[in-house]
C-alpha atoms as one frame of an Amber mdcrd trajectory, in Angstrom:
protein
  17.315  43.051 -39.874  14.966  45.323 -38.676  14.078  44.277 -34.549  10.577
  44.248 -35.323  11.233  41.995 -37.831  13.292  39.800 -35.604  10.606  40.366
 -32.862   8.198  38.135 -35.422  10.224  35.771 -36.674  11.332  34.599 -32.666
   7.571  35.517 -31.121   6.059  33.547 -34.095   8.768  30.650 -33.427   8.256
  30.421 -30.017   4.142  30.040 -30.759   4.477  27.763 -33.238   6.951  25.344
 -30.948   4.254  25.544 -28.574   1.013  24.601 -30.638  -1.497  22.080 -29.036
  -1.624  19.434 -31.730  -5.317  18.720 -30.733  -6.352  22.375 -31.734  -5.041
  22.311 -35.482  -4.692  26.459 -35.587  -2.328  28.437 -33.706  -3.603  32.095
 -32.968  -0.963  34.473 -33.026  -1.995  38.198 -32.419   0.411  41.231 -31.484
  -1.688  44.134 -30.548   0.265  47.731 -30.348  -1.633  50.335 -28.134  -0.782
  53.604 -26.303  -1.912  53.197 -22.256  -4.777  55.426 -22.085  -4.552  57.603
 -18.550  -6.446  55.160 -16.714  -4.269  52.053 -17.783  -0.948  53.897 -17.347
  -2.240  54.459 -13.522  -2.814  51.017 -13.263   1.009  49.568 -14.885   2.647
  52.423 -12.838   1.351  51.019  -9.547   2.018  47.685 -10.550   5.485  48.206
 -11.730   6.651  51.250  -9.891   8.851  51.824  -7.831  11.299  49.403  -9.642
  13.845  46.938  -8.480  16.848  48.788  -6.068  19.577  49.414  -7.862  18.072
  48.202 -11.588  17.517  51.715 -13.286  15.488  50.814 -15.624  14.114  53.755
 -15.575  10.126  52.604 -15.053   9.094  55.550 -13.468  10.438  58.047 -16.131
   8.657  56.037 -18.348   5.256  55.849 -16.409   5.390  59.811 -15.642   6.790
  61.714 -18.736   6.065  59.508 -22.091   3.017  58.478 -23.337   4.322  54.212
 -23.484   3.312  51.853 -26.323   2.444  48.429 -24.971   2.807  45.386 -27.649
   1.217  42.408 -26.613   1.686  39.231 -28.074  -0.817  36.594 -27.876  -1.351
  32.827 -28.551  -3.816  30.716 -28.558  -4.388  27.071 -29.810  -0.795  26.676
 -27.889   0.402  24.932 -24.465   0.797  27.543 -22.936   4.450  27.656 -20.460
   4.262  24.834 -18.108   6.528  22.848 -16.433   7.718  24.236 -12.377   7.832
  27.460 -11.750  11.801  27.741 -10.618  14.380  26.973 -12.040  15.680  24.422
  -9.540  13.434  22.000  -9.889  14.376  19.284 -12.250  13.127  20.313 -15.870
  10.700  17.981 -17.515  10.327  17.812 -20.992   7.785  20.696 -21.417  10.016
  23.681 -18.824   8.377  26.480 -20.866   8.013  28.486 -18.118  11.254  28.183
 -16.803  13.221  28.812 -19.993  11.604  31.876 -21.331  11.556  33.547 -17.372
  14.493  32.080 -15.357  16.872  31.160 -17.673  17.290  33.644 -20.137  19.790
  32.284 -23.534  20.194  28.702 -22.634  20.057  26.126 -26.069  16.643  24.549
 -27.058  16.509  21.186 -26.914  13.837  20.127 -29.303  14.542  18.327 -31.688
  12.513  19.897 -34.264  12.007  23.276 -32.930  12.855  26.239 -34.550  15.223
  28.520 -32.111  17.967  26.857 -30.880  19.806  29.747 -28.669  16.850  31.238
 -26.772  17.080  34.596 -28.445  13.721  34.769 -29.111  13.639  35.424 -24.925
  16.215  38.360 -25.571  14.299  40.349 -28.332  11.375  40.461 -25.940  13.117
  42.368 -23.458  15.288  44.349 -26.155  12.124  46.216 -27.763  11.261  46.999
 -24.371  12.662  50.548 -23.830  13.018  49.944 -19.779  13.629  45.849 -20.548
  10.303  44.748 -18.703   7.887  42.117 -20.177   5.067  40.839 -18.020   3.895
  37.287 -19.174   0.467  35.838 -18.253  -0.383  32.221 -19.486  -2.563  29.655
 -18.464  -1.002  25.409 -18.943  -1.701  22.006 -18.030   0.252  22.080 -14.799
  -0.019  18.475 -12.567  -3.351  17.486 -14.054  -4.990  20.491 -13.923  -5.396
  23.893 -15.975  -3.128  26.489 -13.836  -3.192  30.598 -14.945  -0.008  31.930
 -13.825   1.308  35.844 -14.332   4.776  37.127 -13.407   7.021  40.747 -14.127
  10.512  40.108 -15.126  13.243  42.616 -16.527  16.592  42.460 -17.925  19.058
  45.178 -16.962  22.927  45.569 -16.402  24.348  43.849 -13.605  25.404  45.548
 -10.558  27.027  45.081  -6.896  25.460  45.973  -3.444  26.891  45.392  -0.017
  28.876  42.948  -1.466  26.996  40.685  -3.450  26.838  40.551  -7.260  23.730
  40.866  -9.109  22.703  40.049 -12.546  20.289  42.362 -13.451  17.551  39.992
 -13.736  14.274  41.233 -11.669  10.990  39.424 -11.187   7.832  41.237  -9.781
   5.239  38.321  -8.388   4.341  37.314  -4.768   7.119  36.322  -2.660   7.425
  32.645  -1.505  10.588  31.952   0.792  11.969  35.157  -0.592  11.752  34.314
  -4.375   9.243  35.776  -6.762   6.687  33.347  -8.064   4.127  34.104 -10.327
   0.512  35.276  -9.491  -1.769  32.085  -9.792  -5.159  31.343 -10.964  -7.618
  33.462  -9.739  -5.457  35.820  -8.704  -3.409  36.009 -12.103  -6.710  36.196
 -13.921  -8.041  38.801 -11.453  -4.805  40.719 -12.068  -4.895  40.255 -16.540
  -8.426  41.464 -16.571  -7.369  44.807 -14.179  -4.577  45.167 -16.830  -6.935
  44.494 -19.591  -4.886  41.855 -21.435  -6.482  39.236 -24.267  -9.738  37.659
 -23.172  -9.123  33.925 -22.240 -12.091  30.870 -23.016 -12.965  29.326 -19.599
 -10.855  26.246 -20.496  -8.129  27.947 -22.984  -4.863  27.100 -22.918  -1.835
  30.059 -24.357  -0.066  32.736 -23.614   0.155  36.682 -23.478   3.358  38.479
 -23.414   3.257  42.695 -23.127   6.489  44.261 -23.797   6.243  47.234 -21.397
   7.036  50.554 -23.342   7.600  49.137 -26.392   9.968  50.715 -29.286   8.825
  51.084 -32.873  11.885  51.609 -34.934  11.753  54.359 -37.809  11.009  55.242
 -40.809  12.801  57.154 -43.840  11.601  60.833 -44.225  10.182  60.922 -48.144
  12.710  63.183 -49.964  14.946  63.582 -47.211  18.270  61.607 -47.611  19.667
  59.586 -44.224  16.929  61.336 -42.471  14.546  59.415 -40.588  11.387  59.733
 -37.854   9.679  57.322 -35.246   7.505  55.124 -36.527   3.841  55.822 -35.373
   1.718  53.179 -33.928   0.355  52.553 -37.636   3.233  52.069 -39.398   4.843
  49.706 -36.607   1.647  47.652 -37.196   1.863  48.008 -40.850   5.609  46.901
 -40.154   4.740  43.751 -38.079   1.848  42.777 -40.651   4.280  42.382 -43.937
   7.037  41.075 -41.639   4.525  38.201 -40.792   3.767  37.514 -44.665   7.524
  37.461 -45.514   8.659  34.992 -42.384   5.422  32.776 -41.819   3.909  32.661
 -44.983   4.301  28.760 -45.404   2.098  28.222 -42.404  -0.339  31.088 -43.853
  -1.525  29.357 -46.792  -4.868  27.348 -46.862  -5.026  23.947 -47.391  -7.912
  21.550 -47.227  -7.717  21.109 -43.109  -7.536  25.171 -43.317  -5.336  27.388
 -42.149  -2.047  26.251 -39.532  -1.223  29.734 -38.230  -3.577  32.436 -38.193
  -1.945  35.865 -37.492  -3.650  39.467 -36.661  -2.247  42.626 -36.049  -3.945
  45.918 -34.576  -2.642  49.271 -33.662  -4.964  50.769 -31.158  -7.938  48.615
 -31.438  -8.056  49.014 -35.189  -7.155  45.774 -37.301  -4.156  46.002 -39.245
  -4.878  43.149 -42.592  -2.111  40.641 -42.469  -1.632  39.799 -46.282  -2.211
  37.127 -48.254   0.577  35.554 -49.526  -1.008  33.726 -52.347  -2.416  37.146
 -53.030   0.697  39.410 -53.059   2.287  39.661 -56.345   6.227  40.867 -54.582
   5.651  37.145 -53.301   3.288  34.897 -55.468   6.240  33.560 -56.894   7.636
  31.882 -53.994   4.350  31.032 -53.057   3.767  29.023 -56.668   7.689  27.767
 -56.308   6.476  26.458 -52.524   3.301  24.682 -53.928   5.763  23.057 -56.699
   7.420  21.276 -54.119   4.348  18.559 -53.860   5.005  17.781 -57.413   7.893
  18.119 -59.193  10.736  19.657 -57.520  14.328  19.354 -58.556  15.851  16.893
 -55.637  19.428  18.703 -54.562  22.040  15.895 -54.348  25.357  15.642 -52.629
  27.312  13.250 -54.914  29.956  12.075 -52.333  28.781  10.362 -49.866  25.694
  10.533 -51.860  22.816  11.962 -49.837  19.293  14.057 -50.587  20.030  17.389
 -49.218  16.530  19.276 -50.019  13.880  19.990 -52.463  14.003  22.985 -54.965
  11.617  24.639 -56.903  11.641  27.812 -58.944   8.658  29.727 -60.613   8.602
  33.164 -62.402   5.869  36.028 -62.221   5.749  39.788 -62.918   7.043  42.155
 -60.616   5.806  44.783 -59.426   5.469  48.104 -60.402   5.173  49.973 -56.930
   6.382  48.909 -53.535   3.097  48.195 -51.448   2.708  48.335 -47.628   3.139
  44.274 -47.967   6.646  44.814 -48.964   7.338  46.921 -45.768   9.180  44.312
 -44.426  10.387  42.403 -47.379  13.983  41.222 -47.074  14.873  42.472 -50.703
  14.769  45.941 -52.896  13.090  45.145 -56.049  11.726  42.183 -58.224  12.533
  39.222 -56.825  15.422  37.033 -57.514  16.026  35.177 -54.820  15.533  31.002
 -52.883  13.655  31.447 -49.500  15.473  28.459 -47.940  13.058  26.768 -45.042
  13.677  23.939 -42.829  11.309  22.221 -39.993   8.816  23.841 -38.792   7.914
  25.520 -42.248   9.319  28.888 -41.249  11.824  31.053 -43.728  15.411  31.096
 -42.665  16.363  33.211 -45.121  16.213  34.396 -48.898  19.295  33.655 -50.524
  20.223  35.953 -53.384  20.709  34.805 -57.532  21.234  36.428 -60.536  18.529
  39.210 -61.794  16.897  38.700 -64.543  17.804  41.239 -67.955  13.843  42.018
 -67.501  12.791  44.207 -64.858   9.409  43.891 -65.306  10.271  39.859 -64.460
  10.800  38.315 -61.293  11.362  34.738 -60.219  11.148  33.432 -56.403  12.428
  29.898 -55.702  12.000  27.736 -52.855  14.831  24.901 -50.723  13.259  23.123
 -48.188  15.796  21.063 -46.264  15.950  17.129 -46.425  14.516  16.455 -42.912
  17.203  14.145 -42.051  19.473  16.989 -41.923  17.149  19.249 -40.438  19.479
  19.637 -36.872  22.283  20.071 -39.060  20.978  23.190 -40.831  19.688  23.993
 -37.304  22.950  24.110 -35.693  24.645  25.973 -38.571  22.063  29.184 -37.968
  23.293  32.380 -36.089  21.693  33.699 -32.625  18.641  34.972 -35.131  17.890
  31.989 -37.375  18.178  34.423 -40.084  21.203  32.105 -42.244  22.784  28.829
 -42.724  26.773  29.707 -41.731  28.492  26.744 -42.837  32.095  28.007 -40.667
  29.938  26.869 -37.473  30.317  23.051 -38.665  32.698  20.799 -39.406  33.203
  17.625 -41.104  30.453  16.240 -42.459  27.815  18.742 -40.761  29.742  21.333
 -42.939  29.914  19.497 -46.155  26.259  19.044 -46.589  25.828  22.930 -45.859
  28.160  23.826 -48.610  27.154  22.027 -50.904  23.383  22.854 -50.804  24.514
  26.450 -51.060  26.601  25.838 -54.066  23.737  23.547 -55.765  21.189  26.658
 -55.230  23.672  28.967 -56.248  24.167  27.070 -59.753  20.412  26.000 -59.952
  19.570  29.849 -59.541  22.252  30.898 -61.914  20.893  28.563 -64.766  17.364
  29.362 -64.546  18.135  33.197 -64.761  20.750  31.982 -68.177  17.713  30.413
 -69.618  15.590  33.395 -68.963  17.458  35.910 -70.932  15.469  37.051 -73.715
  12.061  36.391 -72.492   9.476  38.959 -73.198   6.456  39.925 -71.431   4.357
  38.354 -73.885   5.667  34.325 -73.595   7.990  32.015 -71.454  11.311  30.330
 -72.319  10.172  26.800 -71.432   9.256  24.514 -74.582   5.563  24.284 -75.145
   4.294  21.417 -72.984   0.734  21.568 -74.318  -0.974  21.984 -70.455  -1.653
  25.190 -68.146   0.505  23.577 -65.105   3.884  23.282 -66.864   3.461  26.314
 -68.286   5.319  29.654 -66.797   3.807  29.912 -63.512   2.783  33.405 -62.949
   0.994  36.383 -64.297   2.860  37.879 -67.016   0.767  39.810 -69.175   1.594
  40.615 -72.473   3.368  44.130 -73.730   1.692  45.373 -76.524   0.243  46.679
 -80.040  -1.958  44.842 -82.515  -2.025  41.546 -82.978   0.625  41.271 -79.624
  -0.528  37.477 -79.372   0.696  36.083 -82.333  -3.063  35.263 -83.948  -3.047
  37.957 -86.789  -6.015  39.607 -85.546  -7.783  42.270 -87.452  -7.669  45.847
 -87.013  -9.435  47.702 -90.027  -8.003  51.331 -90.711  -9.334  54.591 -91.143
  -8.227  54.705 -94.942  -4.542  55.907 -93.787  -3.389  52.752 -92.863  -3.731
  53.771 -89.365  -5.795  50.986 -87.060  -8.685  52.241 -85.957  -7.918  50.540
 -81.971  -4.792  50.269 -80.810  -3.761  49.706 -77.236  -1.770  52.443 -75.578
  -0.353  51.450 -72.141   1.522  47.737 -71.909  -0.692  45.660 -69.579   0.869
  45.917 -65.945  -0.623  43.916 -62.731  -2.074  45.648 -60.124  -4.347  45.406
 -56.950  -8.264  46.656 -57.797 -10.069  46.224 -54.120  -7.720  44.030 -52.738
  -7.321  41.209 -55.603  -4.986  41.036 -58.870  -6.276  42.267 -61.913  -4.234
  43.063 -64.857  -5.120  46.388 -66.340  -4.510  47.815 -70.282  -4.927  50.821
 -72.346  -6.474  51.411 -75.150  -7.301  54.543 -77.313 -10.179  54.483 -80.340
  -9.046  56.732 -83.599 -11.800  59.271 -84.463 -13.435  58.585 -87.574 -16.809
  59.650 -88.999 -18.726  56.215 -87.923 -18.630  54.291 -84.701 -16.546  51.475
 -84.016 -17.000  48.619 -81.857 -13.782  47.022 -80.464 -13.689  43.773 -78.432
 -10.687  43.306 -75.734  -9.377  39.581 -76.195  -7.514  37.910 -73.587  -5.641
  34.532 -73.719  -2.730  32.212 -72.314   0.303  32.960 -73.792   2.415  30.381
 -75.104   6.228  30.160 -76.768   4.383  30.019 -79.963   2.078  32.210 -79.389
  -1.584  31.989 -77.188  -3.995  29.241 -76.673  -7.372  30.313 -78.214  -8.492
  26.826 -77.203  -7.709  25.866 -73.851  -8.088  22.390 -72.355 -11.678  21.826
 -70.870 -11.731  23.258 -67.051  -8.579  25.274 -67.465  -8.455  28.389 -65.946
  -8.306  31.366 -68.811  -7.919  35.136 -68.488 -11.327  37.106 -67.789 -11.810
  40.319 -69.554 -14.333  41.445 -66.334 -15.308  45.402 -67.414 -14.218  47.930
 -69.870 -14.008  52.147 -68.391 -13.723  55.279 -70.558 -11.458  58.163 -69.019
 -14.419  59.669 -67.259 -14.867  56.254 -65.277 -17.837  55.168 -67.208 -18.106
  51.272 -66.638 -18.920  48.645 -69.654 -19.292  45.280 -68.544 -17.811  42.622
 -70.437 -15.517  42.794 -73.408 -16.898  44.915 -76.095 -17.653  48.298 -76.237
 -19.231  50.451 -78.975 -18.019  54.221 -79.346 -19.662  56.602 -81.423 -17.856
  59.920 -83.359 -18.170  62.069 -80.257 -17.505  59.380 -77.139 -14.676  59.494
 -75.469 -11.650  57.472 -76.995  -9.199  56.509 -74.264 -10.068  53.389 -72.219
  -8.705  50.755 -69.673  -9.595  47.164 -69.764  -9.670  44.914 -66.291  -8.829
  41.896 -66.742  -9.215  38.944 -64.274  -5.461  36.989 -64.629  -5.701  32.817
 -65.207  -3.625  31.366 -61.777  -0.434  29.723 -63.033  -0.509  31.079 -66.733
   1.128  33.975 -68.805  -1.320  36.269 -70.655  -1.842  38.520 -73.565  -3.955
  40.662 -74.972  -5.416  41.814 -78.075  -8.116  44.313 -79.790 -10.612  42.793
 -82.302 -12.076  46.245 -84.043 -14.757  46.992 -87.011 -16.161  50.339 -88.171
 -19.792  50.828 -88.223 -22.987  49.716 -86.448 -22.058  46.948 -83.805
């Protein structure tokens, strides 16, 4: 997994554990900037010289290298209280001790979503010289308390005698152990650093990686070659990796949005996607919603016990890789279960059968049976990134087996039944309403009368049609949104002809012309010759010398299939 990746998934984990339940959104930001001259003055005086006998190698950095700082922010959060040393006896809410004294000690919460503490280590792993510096204001002792420390990771070493660790702090010294900066000082100190703004009574947390790494990126036509990623694309990078990890806690719902993430790369806003917009990952998106409904309830048999809730939904895929599929944790159209547990967060996309179609995809959803949710907890790796069912035993073991195997078959059926389905209808019986219908775009492929209704196409006396459509429909993104877009091409022929695009729902038997009242239907929106001449609407009239190839825009129907068809007649409209 790519460390970025794995620097979102932990950051965004450790955020989330810490929201405020009175603010209802958590703010999560990472912000990717090169120091300009002034800043990098102002970190190397800080910073510089570093800890005897830590190499780190802060001053190379601070003097020859133009260093990347990636700050992660939260807001709507706690913030890290508890004491500030790691002596004291922890209380319930020791944030501050566990991310900055002691680094990969077990969570104990009971819903949480790390459970190792190496969300701690990837901070100081991107870090080229293993330095983060952390400022966050709590509730500390009945009062709001700002508090900003240094600390790095580095090998251990010995000196006259003694062993060290290679952990280093930088704060102010209090019976010769670094505490953090405090209130107005700390504050004093974020603003000369020019962290994240705080409100006057805000409570979260800012966290700058100190000479951050970016990773790389393949070379375009150059095999196993690859280059530094610049600013941009790490941003780019973190963006889709949010999407593909947090995107349960993305989508709106009627008490709006539960995690609200942004992204820039040197002051510039990077757009997080939308999920719900995305095609690579509308399907899990619809599969996710499905869960409300109807899901399919995966059983043990013996002892008998609900292990989780499954739902599956199909849409098309995608003709191009996008910059939201940067990060995606699959090559291709989707066929895959994106297995969550408490908090909402992905764990991991399991892998089923593909589907015989490529131009088909189908994304399915598990979310674990919360009574079980510590036991999927403890059978996750160091990264949270799989359910390892060798870590268990006993019963622990059993139940994560056998919710594998049960998605494995339940993934292995649906792709059985959907062998032979074309672009133009769905597999499932005809239920007679839009929602149990194939959930997800899939327009239609092609050629007169594609839907099934016999429409009529009048020829030019040589039994050619006079309209015909030329490219298969295909989804893509027109100014950020989904539209489904179609060629056509007009015959020539001595009079004009008027043709009128018609769009529908596709069903197994062929397309609804009369959908139920309030149902969402496919929008023919606009109508463009080659020359990017616009029609409005879905008719067009073209004379003997107009142009005669055209593309039709159609707005999709949420939660449908589509198709599409050419209504034609020669002479005046």
């Amino acid at each position: 997994m790519d460390p970025l990746t794995v620097l979102v998934r932990e950051s965004a984990q450790n955020s989330w554990d810490a929201a405020d339940t009175d603010s209802g959104t958590v703010r999560y930001a990472i912000d990717l900037a090169r120091l300009t001259p002034e800043q990098l003055l102002r970190w190397r005086t800080l910073l510089c010289p570093g800890p005897d006998g830590a190499d780190l190698g802060l001053e190379e950095l601070f003097t020859t290298s133009h260093p990347v700082m990636a700050v992660i922010s939260d807001r709507g959060t706690q913030g890290l209280g508890g004491p500030l040393r790691a002596d004291v006896a922890l209380s319930p809410k020791s944030d501050f001790v566990r991310l900055l004294r002691n680094i990969g000690e077990p969570r104990d919460r009971q819903s949480g979503g790390g459970t190792y503490g190496f969300g701690k280590g990837i901070l100081f792993a991107t870090s080229g010289v293993g330095t983060i510096l952390v400022r966050t204001r709590c509730r500390w002792q009945d009062r709001l308390q700002a508090r900003l420390i240094a600390a790095a990771l580095g090998t251990g070493f010995q000196r006259d005698g003694r062993i060290y660790t290679g952990r280093h702090w930088w704060g102010q010294i209090v019976e010769g152990i670094p505490d953090p900066m405090l209130d107005a000082e700390a504050e004093e100190l974020a603003g000369y650093l020019g962290l994240p703004p705080m409100q006057p009574d805000e409570l979260g947390t800012d966290i700058v990686i100190v000479g951050a790494t970016l990773g790389s990126v393949a070379v375009d036509g150059a095999e196993d070659e690859e280059r530094p990623r610049t600013v941009r694309q790490a941003a780019e990078h973190l963006a889709s990796a949010m999407m593909w990890n947090l995107w349960p806690l993305l989508l709106p719902t009627d008490t709006g949005t539960a995690l609200h993430c942004r992204v820039t790369a040197d002051g510039v806003d990077v757009p997080v996607p939308r999920p719900q917009d995305e095609p690579c990952i509308k399907p899990f998106v619809d599969a996710y919603r499905a869960l409300g409904d109807s899901p399919t309830i995966i059983r043990r048999k013996r002892p008998a016990t609900v292990l989780g809730h499954f739902a599956v939904r199909t849409g098309i895929a995608p003709i191009h890789a996008s910059v939201a599929s940067l990060a995606a944790p699959f090559t291709g159209p989707a066929h895959h279960c994106a297995r969550i547990r408490t908090p909402r967060l992905i764990v991991d996309y399991l892998e089923g059968p593909r589907l015989a179609n490529d131009a088909l995809q189908y994304g399915a959803v598990f979310r674990a049976e919360q009574e079980h949710n510590q036991v999927f907890a403890d059978a996750e790796p160091p990264t949270h990134d799989a359910w390892v069912p060798d870590k268990l035993t006993g019963n622990a073991a059993s139940i994560v087996r056998r919710a594998e195997a049960e998605l494995r078959t339940e993934l292995a059926t649906y792709a059985d039944q959907q062998t032979g389905t074309s672009l133009g209808g769905s597999v499932q019986p005809p239920l007679g309403a839009l929602a149990n219908r194939l959930a997800a775009l899939i327009p239609a492929a092609s050629g007169p009368g594609a839907d099934g209704g016999g429409g009529s196409f009048p020829s030019n006396g040589g039994g050619v049609p006079v309209a015909r459509l030329t490219n298969a429909p295909r989804m893509v993104r027109l100014d950020g949104v989904s539209r489904i877009v179609a060629g056509f091409k007009v015959v020539p022929t001595s009079q004009s002809v008027t043709v009128q695009v018609v769009a529908a729902v596709a069903l197994d038997v062929g397309s609804e012309d009369e959908p139920p009242v309030g149902a969402d239907v496919p929008v023919v929106l606009e109508l463009r010759d080659e020359d990017g001449q616009t029609v409005p609407g879905d008719t067009v009239t073209v004379g003997p010398a107009d142009r005669r190839d055209w593309i039709v825009i159609i707005r999709p129907a949420s939660g449908a299939a589509a198709k599409v068809r050419l209504v034609a007649r020669q002479g005046d409209a």
